[in-house]
C-alpha positions in Angstrom: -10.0 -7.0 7.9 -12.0 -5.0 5.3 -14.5 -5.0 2.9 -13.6 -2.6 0.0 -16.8 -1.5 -1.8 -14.8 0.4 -5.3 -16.8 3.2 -6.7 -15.4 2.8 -10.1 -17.8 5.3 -11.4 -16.7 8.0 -9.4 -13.1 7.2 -8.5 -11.6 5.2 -11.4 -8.4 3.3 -11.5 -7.0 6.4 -8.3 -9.7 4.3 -6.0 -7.4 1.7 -6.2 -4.3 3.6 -4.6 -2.9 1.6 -1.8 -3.7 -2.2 -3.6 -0.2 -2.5 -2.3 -1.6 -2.6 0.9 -3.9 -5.4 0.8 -4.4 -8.5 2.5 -5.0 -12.1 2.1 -8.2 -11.3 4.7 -9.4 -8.0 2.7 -12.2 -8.6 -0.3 -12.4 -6.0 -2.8 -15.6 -5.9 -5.0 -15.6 -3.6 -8.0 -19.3 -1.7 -8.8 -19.0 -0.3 -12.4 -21.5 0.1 -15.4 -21.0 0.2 -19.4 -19.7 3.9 -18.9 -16.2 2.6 -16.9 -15.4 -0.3 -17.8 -11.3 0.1 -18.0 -9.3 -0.3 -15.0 -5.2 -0.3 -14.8 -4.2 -3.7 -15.0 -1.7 -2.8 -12.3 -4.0 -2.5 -9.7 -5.7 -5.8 -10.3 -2.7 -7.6 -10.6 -2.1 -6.1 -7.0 -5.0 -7.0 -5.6 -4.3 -10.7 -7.5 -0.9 -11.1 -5.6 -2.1 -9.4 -2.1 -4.2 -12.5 -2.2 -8.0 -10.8 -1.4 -11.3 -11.8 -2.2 -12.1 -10.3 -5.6 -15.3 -9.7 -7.0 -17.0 -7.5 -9.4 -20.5 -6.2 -9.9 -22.0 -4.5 -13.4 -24.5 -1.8 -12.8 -27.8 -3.5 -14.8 -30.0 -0.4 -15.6 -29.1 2.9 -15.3 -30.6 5.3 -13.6 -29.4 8.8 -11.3 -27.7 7.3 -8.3 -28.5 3.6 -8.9 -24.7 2.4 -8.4 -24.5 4.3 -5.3 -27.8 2.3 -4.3 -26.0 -1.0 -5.5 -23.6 -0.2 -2.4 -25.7 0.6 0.1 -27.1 -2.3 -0.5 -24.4 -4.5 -0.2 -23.3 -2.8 2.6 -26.7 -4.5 4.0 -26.0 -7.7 2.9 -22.3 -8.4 4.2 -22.9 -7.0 7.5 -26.3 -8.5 7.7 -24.8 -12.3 6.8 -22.8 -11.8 9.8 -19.4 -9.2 8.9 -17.7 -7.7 12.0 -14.4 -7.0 10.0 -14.5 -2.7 7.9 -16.6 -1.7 5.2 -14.6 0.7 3.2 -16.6 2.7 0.7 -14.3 3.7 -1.7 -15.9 7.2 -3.1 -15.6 10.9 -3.3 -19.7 11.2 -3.1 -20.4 12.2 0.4 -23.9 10.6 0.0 -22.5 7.6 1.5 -22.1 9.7 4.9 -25.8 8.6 5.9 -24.9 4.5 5.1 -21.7 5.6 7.9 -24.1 6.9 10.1 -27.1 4.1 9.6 -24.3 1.3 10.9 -23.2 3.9 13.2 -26.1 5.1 15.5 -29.4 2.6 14.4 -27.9 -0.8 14.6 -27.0 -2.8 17.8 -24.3 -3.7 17.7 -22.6 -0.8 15.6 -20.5 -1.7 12.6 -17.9 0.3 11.4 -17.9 1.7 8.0 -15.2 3.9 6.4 -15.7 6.2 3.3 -12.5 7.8 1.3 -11.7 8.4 -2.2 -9.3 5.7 -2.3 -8.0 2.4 -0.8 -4.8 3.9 1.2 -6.5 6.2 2.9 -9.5 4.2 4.2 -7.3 1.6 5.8 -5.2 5.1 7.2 -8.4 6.5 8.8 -9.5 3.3 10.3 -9.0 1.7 13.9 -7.3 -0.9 12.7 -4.3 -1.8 14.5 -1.6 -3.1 12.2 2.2 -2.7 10.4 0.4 -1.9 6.9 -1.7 1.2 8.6 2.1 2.3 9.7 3.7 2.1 6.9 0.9 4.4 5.4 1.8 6.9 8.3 5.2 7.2 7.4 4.8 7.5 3.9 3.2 9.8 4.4 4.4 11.5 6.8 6.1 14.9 6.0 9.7 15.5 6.1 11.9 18.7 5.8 12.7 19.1 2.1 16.2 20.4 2.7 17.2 17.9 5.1 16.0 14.8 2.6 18.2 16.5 0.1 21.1 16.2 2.0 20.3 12.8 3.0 20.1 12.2 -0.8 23.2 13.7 -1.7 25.1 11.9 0.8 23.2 8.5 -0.6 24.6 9.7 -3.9 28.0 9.8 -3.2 28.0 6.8 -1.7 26.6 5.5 -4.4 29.0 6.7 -6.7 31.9 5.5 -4.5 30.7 2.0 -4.6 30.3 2.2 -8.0 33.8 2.7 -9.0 35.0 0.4 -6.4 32.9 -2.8 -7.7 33.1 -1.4 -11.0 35.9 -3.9 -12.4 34.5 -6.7 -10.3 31.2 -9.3 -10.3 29.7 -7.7 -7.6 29.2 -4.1 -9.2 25.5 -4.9 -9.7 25.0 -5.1 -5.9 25.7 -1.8 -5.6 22.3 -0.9 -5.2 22.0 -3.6 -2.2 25.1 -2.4 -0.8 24.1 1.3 -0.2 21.1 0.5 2.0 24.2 -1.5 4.1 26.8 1.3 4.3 24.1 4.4 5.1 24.2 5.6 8.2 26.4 2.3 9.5 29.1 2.6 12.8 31.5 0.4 13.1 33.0 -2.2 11.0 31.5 -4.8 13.3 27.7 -4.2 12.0 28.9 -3.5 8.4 30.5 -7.0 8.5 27.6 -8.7 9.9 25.2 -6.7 7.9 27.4 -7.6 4.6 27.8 -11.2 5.5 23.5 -11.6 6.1 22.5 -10.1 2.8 25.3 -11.3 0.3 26.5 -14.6 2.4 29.9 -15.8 4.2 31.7 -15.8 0.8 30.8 -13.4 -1.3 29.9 -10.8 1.8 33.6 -11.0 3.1 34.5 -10.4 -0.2 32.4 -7.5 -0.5 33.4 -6.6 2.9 36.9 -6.1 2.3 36.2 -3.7 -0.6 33.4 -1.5 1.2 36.2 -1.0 4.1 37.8 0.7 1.4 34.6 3.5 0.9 33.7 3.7 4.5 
């Protein structure tokens, strides 16, 4: 569970990288002023369907590090009504390093607050324990380029197969669907069950008896 504290100022619309990632638990509150007001409607409508807390809060006088004060504060306030869930400062000012280390070393008990310049990477750097931190991982995670290609090419001519076997039936914009199904399958007895789960009984052993035909 986190509390995601957006920087707008400093990050724009990139602090919102990872929205994808969200949860129905997370809250996301936006501090901006009259200087950023735009944000990709993209990333809202992420947040929006991720199902989090969304809130926004408008910088009222300016002033030489008054947003970053506006967080801080904040900061105060959740964990002080009672928070035990991630605060995720969402910045690329390392300022924020002594709120981190306030909640770190001075309180009792110690709260946990994360600071990176955008949403994937704070839930990556965190503790927390869950599928969406994995997925991040692999993403992420870096592959040999020539080996991908191969792995692509081989996709491709799959893909082109299929293509001109469906190509004169109903099915031929499945093909798509079908490709993640014949990759790297053994055996006609998975590629029949696998067929017959994502298309159905009737159209899947239709579509099985053609993709016998590529495989």
């Amino acid at each position: 569970m986190f509390h995601f504290m957006i920087d707008l100022e400093n990050t724009g619309s990139k602090g919102l990288q990872g929205a994808e990632y969200l949860s129905a638990e997370d809250c996301v509150t936006v501090f901006y002023s009259q200087s950023c007001l735009k944000i990709e409607s993209g990333k809202l409508q992420q947040i929006m369907d991720a199902g989090s807390i969304l809130k926004i809060c408008r910088l009222k006088n300016t002033g030489k590090n008054a947003l970053d004060f506006y967080i801080a504060s904040k900061t105060g306030e959740v964990f002080g009504g009672g928070y035990r869930g991630i605060v995720a400062i969402v910045s690329r000012d390392k300022g924020y390093r002594a709120v981190q280390d306030y909640w770190k070393n001075c309180v009792a008990p110690a709260r946990k607050v994360v600071i990176q310049s955008d949403i994937e990477q704070c839930i990556l750097v965190s503790d927390e324990d869950s599928v969406r931190r994995e997925l991040i991982r692999e993403k992420l995670r870096e592959v040999n380029l020539e080996t991908q290609y191969e792995c692509y090419a081989e996709q491709l001519r799959i893909r082109n197969e299929l293509e001109a076997c469906f190509a004169d039936t109903a099915y031929r914009d499945l093909v798509g669907q079908m490709v993640n199904i014949v990759k790297g399958r053994k055996g006609n007895r998975l590629l029949y069950l696998d067929t017959i789960k994502q298309f159905g009984r009737k159209r899947g052993l239709e579509i099985y008896t053609r993709l016998r035909q590529v495989v």
